[in-house]
C-alpha positions as CSV (number, residue, x, y, z in Angstrom):
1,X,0.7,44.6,-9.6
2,X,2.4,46.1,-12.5
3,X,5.7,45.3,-13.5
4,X,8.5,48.2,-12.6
5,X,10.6,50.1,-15.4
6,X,14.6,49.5,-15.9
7,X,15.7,52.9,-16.9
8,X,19.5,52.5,-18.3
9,X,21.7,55.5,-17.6
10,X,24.9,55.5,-19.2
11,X,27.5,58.7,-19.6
12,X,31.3,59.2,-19.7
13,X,33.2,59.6,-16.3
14,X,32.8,63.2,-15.9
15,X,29.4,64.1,-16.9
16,X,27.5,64.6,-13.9
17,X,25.6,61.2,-14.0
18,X,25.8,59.7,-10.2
19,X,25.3,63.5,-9.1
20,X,21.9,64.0,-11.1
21,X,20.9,60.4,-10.4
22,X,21.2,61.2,-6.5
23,X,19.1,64.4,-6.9
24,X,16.4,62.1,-8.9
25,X,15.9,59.6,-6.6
26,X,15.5,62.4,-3.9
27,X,12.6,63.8,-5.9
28,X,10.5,60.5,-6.6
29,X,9.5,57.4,-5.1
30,X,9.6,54.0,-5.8
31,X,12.7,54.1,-7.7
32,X,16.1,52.1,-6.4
33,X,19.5,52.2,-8.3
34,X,21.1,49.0,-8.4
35,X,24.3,48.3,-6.1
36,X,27.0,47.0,-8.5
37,X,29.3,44.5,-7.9
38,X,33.1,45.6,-8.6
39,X,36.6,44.7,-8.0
40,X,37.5,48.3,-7.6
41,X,38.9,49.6,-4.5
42,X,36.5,51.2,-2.8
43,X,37.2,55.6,-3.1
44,X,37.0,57.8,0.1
45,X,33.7,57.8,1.4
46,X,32.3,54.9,-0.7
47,X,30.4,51.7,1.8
48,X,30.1,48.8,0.9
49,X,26.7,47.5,-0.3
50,X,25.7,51.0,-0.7
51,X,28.0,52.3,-3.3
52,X,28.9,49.3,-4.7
53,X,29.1,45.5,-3.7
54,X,33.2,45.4,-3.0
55,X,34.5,41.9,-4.4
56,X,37.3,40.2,-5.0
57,X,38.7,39.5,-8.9
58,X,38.6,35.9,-7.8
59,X,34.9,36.2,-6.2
60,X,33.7,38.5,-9.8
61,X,34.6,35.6,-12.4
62,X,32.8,32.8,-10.2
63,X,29.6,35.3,-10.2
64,X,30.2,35.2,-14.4
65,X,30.8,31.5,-14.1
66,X,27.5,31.2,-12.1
67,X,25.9,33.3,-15.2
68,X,24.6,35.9,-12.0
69,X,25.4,39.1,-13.5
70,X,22.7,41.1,-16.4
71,X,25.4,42.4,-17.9
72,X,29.0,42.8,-16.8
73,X,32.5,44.8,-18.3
74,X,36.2,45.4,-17.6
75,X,36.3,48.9,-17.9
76,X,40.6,50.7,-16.4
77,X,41.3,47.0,-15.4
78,X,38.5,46.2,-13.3
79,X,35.0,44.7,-13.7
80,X,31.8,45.6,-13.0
81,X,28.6,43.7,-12.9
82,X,25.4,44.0,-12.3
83,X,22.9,41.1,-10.0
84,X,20.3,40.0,-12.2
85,X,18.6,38.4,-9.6
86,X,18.1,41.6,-7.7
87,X,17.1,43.4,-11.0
88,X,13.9,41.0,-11.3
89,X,13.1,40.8,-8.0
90,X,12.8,45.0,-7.8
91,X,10.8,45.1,-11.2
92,X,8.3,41.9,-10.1
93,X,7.6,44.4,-6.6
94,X,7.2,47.4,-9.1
95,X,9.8,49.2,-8.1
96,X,11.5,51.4,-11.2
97,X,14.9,50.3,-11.7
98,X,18.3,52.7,-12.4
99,X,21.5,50.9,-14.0
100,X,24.1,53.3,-13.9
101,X,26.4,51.6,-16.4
102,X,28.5,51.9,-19.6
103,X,27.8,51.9,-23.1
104,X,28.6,48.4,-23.5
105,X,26.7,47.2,-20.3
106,X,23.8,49.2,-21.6
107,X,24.0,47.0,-24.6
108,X,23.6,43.9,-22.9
109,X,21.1,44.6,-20.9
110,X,18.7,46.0,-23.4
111,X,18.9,42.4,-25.6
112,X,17.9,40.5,-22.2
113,X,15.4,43.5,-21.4
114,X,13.0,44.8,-24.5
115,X,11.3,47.2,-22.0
116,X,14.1,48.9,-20.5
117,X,14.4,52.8,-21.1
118,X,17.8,53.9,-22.2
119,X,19.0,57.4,-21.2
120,X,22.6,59.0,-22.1
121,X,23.7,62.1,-20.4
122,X,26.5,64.2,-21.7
123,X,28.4,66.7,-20.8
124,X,28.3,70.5,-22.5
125,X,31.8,70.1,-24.2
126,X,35.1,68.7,-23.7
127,X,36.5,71.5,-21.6
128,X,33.8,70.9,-18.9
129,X,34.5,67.1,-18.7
130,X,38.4,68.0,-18.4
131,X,37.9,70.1,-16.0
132,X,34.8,67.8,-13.9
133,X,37.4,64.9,-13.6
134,X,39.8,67.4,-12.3
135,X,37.8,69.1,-9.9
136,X,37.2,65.7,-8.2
137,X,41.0,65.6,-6.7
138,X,40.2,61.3,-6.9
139,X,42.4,60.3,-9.9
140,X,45.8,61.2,-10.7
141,X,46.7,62.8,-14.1
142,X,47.5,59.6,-15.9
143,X,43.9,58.1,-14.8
144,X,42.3,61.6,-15.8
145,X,44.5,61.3,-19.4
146,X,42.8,57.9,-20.3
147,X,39.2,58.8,-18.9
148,X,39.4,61.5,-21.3
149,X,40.5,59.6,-24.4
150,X,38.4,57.1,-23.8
151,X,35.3,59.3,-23.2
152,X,35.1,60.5,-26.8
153,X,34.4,56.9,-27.7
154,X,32.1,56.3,-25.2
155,X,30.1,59.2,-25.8
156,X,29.9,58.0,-29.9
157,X,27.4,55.7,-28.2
158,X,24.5,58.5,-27.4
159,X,22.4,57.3,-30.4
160,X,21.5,53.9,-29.3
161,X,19.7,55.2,-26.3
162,X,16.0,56.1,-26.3
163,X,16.9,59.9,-24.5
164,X,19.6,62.2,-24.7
165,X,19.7,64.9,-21.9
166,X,22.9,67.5,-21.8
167,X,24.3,68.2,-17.9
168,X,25.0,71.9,-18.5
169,X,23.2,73.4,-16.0
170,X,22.3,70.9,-13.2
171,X,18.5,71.8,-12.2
172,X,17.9,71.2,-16.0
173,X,19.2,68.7,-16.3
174,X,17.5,66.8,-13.4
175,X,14.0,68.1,-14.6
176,X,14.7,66.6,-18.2
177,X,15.8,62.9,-16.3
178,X,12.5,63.3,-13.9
179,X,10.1,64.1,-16.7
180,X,11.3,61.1,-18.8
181,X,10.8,58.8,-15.6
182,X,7.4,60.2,-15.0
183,X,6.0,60.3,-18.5
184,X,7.2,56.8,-18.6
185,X,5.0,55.9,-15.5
186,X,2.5,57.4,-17.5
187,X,2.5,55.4,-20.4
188,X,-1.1,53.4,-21.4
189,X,0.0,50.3,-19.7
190,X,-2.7,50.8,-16.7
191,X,0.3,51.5,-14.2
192,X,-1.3,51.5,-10.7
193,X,-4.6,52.4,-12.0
194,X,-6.6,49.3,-12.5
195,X,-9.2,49.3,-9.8
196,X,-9.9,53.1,-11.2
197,X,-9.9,52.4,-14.5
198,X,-12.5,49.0,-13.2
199,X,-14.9,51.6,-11.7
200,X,-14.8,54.1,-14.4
201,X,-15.3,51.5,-17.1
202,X,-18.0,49.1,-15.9
């Protein structure tokens, strides 16, 4: 069976990323995003094991202790981390693999995987991030002030990714994400083909 693909996505708060992965992964199969572990309070709406693995600060830096985590960030005063156990164990069944993180998780996962696909998404402009954090009603204006400073820097951090797709219209968007996972699938690597390619070739 061949190994699955560990597609990176990274983008600043704001620029459409958990919306367009939620519309890929209801266009293909075979492809999980990974549960993070943070120690977050959990947002209106959010389960636990399903939008994210809900920890305690204390439970976090034993998992880091334990060396458990891919890759792993503070990012507004709490961490995130992602299971690298459960990141090998989806790839060696040959499922594809989404990491939704942050530049600097994205970083540390691509030195411990070679084969991983990165993918940035940014918003059209400034104005529409502004005005995507606002329109979520979650954060207050203070959270909303830093997301935005900080996004500047974190969106510096498009080049070191394999694919850059622009959220300004959202069906375009997803079709740019879906054709970069598929043409990925297609890559000469005899994917799912081999008793085909057996026949054809003996």
């Amino acid at each position: 069976m061949a190994l699955g693909t560990l597609f990176i996505i990274s983008a600043p708060s704001g620029a459409g990323k958990t919306s367009l992965v939620a519309e890929l992964l209801s266009r293909l199969d075979n492809i999980q995003v990974s549960v993070s572990h943070t120690t977050r309070a959990s947002r209106r709406g959010e389960q636990d094991a399903v939008n994210y693995h809900f920890v305690s600060r204390q439970q976090f830096e034993s998992m880091v202790a334990d060396q458990k985590f891919v890759e792993y960030a503070e990012v507004f005063g709490n961490y995130y981390g992602t299971s690298e156990e459960w990141v090998n164990s989806a790839l060696n069944r040959g499922i594809d693999v989404i990491l939704e993180i942050d530049w600097q998780g994205a970083e540390q996962v691509r030195e411990k995987f070679s084969r991983s696909v990165s993918i940035f998404i940014l918003p059209p402009s400034k104005q529409t991030l502004l005005e995507r954090l606002k329109g979520r009603g979650q954060d207050e204006a203070a959270v909303i002030e830093k997301r935005v400073a900080a996004a500047t820097e974190e969106m510096s951090h498009y080049k070191d990714a394999d694919y850059l797709v622009i959220n300004d219209q959202f069906e375009i968007a997803c079709h740019q994400l879906q054709a970069i996972v598929e043409a990925q699938r297609c890559e000469i690597n005899a994917r799912g083909h081999e008793k085909l390619l057996t026949d054809l070739l003996s």
